[in-house]
C-alpha positions in Angstrom: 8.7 -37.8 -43.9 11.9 -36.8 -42.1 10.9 -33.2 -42.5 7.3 -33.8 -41.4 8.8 -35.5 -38.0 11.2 -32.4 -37.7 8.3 -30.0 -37.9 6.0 -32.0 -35.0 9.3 -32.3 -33.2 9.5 -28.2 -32.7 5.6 -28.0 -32.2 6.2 -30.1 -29.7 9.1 -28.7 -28.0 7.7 -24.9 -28.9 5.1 -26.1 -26.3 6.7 -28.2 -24.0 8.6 -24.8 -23.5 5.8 -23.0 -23.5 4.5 -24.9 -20.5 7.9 -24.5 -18.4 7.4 -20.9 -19.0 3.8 -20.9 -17.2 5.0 -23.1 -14.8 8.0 -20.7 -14.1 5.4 -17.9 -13.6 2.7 -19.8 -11.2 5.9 -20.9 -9.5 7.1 -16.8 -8.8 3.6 -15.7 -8.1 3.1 -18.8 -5.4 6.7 -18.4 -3.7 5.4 -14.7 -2.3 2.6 -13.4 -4.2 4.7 -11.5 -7.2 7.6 -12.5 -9.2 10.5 -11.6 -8.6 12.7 -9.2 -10.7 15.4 -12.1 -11.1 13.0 -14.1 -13.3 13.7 -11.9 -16.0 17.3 -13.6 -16.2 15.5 -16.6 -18.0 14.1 -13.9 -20.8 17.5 -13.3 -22.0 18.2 -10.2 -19.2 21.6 -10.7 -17.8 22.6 -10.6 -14.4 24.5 -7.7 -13.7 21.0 -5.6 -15.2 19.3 -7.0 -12.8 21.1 -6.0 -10.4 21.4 -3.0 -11.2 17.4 -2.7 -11.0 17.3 -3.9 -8.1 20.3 -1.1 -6.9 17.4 1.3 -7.9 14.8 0.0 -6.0 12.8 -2.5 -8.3 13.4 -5.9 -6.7 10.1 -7.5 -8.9 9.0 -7.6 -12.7 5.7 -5.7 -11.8 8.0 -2.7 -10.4 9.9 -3.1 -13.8 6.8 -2.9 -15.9 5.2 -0.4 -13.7 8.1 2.2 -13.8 8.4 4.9 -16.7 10.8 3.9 -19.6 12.4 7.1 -19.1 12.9 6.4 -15.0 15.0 3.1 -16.2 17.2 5.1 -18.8 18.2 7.2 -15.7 19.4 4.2 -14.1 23.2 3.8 -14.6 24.9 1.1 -16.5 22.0 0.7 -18.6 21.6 1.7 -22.0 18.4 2.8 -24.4 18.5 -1.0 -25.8 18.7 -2.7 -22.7 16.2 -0.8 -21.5 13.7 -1.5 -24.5 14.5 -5.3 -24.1 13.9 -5.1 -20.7 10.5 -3.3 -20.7 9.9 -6.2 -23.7 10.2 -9.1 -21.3 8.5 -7.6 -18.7 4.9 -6.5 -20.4 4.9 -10.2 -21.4 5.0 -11.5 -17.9 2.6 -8.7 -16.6 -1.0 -8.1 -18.0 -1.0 -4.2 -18.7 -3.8 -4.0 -21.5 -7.5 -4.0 -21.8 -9.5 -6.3 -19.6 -13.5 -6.6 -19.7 -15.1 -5.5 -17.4 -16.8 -8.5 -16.0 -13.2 -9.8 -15.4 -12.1 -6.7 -13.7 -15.6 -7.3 -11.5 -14.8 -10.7 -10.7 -11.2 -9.6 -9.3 -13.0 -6.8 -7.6 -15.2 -9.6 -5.6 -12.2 -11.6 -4.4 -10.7 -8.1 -2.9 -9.1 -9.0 0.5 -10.9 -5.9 3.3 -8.8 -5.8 7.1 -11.2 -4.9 9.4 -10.7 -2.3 12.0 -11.9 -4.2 15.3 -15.3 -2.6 15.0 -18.3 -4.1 13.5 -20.1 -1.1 12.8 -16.7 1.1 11.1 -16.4 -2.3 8.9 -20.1 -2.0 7.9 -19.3 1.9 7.3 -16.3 0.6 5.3 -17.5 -2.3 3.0 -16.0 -4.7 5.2 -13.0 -2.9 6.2 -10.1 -1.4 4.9 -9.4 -2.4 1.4 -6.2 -4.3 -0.5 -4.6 -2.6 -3.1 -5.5 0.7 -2.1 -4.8 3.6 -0.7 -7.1 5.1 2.4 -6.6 8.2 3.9 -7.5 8.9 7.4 -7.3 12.6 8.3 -8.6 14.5 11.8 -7.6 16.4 14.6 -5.4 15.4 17.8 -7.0 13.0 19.8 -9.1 11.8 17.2 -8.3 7.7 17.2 -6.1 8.3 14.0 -3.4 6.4 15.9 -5.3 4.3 17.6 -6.6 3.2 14.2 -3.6 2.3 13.2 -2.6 -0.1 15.9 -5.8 -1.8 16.3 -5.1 -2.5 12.5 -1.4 -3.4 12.8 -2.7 -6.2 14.6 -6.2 -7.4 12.4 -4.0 -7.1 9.2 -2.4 -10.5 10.8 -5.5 -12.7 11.4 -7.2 -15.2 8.9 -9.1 -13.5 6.2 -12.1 -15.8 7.5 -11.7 -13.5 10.7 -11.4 -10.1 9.0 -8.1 -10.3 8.5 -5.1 -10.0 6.0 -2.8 -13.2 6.9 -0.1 -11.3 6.6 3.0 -9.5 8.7 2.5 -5.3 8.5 5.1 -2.3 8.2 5.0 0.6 10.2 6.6 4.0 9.2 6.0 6.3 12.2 7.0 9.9 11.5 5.7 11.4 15.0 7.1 9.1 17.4 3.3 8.0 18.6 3.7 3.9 18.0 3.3 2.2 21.0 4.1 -2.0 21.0 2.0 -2.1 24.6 -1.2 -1.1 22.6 -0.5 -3.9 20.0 -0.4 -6.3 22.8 -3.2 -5.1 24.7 -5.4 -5.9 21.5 -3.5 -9.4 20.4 -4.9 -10.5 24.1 -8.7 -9.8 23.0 -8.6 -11.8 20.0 -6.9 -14.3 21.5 -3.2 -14.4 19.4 0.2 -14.4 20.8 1.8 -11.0 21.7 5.2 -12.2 21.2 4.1 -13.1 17.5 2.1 -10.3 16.6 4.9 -8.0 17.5 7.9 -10.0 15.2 4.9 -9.4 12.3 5.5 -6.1 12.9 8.1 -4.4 10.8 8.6 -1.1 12.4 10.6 1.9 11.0 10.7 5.6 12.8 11.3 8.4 9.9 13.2 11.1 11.0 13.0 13.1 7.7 11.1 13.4 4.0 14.2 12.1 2.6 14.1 9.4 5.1 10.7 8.5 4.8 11.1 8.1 1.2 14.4 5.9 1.6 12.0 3.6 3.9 9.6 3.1 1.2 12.6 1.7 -0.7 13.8 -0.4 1.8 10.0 -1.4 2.3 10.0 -2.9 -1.1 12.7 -5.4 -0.8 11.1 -6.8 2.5 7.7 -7.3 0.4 9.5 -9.0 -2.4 11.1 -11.5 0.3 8.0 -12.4 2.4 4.0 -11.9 2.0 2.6 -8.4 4.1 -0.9 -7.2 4.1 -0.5 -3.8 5.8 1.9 -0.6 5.3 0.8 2.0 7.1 2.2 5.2 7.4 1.4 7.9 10.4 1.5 10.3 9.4 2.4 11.2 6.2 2.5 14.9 5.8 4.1 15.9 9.5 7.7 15.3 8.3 6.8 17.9 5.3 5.3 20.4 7.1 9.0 21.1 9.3 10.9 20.2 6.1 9.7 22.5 3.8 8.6 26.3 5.0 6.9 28.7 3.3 5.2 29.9 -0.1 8.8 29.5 -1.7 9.3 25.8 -1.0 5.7 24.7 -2.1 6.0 23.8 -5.1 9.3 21.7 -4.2 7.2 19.9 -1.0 4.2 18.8 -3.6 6.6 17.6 -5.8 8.5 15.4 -3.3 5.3 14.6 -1.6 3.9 13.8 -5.0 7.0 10.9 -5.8 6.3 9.6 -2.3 2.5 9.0 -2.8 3.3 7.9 -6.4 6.0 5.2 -4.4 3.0 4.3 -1.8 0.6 3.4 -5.0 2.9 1.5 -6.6 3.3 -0.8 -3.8 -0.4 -1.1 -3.3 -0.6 -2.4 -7.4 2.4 -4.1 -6.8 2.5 -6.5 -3.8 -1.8 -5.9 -3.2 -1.0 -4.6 0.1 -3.6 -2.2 1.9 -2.1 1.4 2.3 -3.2 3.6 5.3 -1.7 7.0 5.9 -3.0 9.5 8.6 -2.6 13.3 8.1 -3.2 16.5 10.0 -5.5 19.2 9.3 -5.6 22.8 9.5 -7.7 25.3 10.2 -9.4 27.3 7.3 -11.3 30.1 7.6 -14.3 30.3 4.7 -15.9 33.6 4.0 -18.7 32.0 2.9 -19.4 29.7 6.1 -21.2 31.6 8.9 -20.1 29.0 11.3 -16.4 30.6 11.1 -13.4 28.4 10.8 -13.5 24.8 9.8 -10.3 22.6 9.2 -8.8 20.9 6.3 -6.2 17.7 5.5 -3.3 19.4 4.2 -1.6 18.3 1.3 -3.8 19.6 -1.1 -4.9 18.4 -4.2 -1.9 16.2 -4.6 -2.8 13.8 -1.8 -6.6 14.4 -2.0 -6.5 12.9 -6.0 -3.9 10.3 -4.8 -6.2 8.4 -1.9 -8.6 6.2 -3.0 -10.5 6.2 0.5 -10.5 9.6 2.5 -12.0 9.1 6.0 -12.7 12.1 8.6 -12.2 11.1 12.1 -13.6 13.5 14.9 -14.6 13.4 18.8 -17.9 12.3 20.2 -18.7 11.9 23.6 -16.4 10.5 25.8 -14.3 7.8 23.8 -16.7 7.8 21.7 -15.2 8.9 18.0 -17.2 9.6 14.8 -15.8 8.6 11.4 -17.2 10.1 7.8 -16.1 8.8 4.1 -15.8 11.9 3.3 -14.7 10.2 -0.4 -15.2 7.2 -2.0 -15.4 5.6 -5.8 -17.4 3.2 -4.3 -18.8 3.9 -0.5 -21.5 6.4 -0.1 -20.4 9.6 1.9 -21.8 8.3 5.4 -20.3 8.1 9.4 -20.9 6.2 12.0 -19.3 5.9 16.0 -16.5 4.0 17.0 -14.9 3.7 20.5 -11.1 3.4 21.7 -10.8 1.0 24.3 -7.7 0.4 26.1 -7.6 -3.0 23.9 -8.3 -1.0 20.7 -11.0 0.2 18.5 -14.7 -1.6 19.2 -17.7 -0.4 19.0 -19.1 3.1 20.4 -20.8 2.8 23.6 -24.1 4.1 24.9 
């Protein structure tokens, strides 16, 4: 009989612990969206390992799972074992196996899209710019690449019921083209405070690849601590372009540019932010083309394969601009016109 009470006592206390485990979880998730990398302390991870991750740049268990096993046995202080325990613990807090696809479906559906402050772009879009990806938007000068990017700096903040993100943005700026006046100018047409919109703002100007890199790090402990909805990064490949010259140094600039891409996707998994990222084009002259030289995004197939959403911006008439998915996994390759206003983007005008 004693025995018999002894057994139901550890059923019970198997799940009472069980429960304070889930509750532990919901409670991470709820305080910003992820859980943090110090809940792995309760899973027999001791402190100073921790912080150590977090001294490399992984300040929440999804980094932890998300990163290569071999990345984490570069990180000093931290042997083979520790490393195997800790990549233990962390694939049972995060989901990494098969799914069905009905489930994967119904996350699809609940997808947060920011518009852009145009109701036809966001028709072109699917509703807007999508969470939890990476879009692309690539063009000549002049184009409203830019002007994109603030009207959505500012959208990324209103309710979702509104088209918005409800959440505070990061802007890297490698050109020196952010302007806080433009921010305010369209915070006044939908009716929010300037004042607020620009402390939801967390603005950062890279000065080189390196640098723009070291941001992305810096980026992730400021996700980790409060809820954004928005990174956006104009532009991406400019910084590259003076940083690394010639046929010699290619194959180093992919590679960098490569990590830094790899960094901006792991975010977008990580935190469900949205990623936009403007880039230049060049011109490329086609033998086979009898129109002569057309241009191209630059970054070759290493940024082509890593944006989920490519979109080609040129010029219309007037301010009128024209935008193309040019591609999609799930948008058909289409374009529509768009306007920049002195408030922001709206739609073209006749």
């Amino acid at each position: 009989m004693a025995s018999r009470q002894r057994q139901q006592q550890q059923v019970q206390q198997q799940e009472q612990a069980q429960v304070e485990e889930e509750q532990q979880q919901d409670e991470a998730v709820e305080q910003g969206g992820v859980m943090k990398v110090q809940l792995l302390e309760q899973y027999g991870i001791h402190a100073s390992d921790v912080k150590k991750l977090c001294d490399a740049g992984l300040y929440t268990v999804e980094a932890v799972a998300f990163t290569p096993r071999k990345a984490l046995l570069a990180i000093k202080g931290i042997s083979e074992t520790k490393v195997d325990k800790i990549l233990t613990e962390a694939a049972k807090l995060v989901p990494m196996g098969f799914t069905t696809a009905t489930d994967f479906h119904i996350r699809r559906q609940e997808t947060i899209s920011i518009g852009t402050g145009s109701k036809e772009l966001d028709r072109l879009l699917g509703g807007g710019i999508e969470t939890g990806a990476i879009t692309e938007i690539f063009g000549e000068f002049r184009t409203g690449k830019t002007q994109l990017c603030h009207s959505l700096a500012v959208m990324a903040q209103m309710p979702t019921n509104m088209g918005g993100g409800e959440g505070r943005v990061m802007y890297i700026d490698t050109e020196g083209t952010f302007r806080p006046e433009r921010l305010l100018a369209t915070a006044e047409r939908f009716g929010l405070n300037g004042e607020e919109v620009l402390d939801n703002v967390a603005y950062a100007r890279a000065y080189n690849s390196d640098h723009q890199l070291n941001l992305l790090m810096q980026g992730a402990a400021m996700m980790a601590e409060s809820r954004f909805s928005l990174l956006i990064v104009d532009s991406a490949t400019s910084l590259y372009r003076t940083d690394y010259s010639g046929r010699g140094e290619l194959s180093a600039r992919q590679m960098h540019l490569a990590k830094f891409l790899r960094m901006l996707q792991r975010l977008a998994d990580e935190f469900g932010i949205a990623v936009v990222l403007t880039n230049q084009v060049v011109a490329s002259v086609d033998s086979t083309n009898p129109f002569g030289p057309t241009s191209k995004p630059i970054g070759g197939n290493i940024i082509a394969h890593a944006s989920t959403t490519r979109l080609s911006l040129r010029k219309a008439s007037g301010e009128n601009r024209i935008c193309k998915v040019f591609d999609s996994p799930n948008l058909p390759e289409a374009e529509c016109q768009f306007s920049i206003g002195a408030d922001g983007i709206n739609d073209a005008k006749t």
